[in-house]
Residue, then its C-alpha position, 0 to 999 in steps of 0.5 A: x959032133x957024134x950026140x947019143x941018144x940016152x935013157x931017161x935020167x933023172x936026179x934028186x935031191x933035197x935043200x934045207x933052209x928058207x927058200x929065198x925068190x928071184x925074178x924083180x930085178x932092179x937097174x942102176x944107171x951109173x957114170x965111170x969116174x974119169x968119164x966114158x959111156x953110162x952103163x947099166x948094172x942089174x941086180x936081183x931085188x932080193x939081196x938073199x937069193x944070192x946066198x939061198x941060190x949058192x946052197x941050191x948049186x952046191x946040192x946039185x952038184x952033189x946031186x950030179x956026182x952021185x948019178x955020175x952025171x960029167x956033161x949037162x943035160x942037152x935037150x928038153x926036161x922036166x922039174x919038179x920043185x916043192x916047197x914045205x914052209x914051216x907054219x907060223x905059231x899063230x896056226x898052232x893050237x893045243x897039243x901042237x896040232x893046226x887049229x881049224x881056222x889056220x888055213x890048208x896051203x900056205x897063201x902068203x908070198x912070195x909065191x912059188x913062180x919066183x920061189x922057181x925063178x932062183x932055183x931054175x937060175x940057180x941049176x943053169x950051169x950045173x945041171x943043165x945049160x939053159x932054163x929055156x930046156x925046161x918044157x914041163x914044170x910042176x911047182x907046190x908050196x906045202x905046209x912042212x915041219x921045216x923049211x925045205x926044198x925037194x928037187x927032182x930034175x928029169x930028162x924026157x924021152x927023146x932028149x940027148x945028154 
């Protein structure tokens, strides 16, 4: 197999709605009818990533389309997730604007490790073929006017694509 070394590529692009965690899962144990072996079935805790993992997909595979991207990414990467939640209304204050007691970043969960979990699952398969490639990651929640999401996948030098 003939692997060519590759500038560094990068991709962009940005997801709209609530981002949804991933990461505690929960395990069922069940019998088949008519008898067999007991099997196990897995499921994420979190009945909505499922749904907020789909649209993470979908705008990656436009993400990749329009850099022409036709292979996954091969060999070690770094990401860059940030987060905007909007302010709840209690923060708000006269004339629209943050009171002085509503705090700087938004503290209140989930927090962004499980917020990266979905969106790191959700890329596997379509921008890349394992999370295990990512070797350098920065994560931020902020304070936005909406919810969203602002993605940027990089290959690092010396990689192969």
């Amino acid at each position: 197999m003939h692997v060519l070394e590759t500038l560094p590529m990068r991709i962009m692009f940005t997801v709209h709605g609530k981002p949804q965690p991933a990461g505690s899962k929960r395990a069922f144990i069940f019998n088949p009818k008519g008898g067999g072996r007991a099997r196990a079935s897995v499921v994420d805790a979190n009945p909505k990533s499922s749904s907020w993992k789909t649209t993470v997909g979908w705008n990656a595979v436009k993400a990749r389309n329009e850099v022409g991207l036709h292979e996954l990414l091969d060999g070690p990467l770094r990401l860059s997730l940030v987060y905007e939640v909007p302010r709840p209304k209690s923060h708000i204050g006269k004339y629209g604007l943050p009171r002085a007691s509503a705090p700087s970043w938004p503290t209140a969960k989930p927090d962004v490790l499980k917020l990266a979990r979905a969106v790191e699952d959700a890329l596997t398969g379509i921008l890349y073929r394992d999370d295990s490639q990512i070797v350098h990651e920065e994560l931020t929640k902020k304070w936005g006017a909406t919810a969203v999401l602002h993605v940027m996948l990089e290959t690092i030098e010396g990689g192969r694509t």
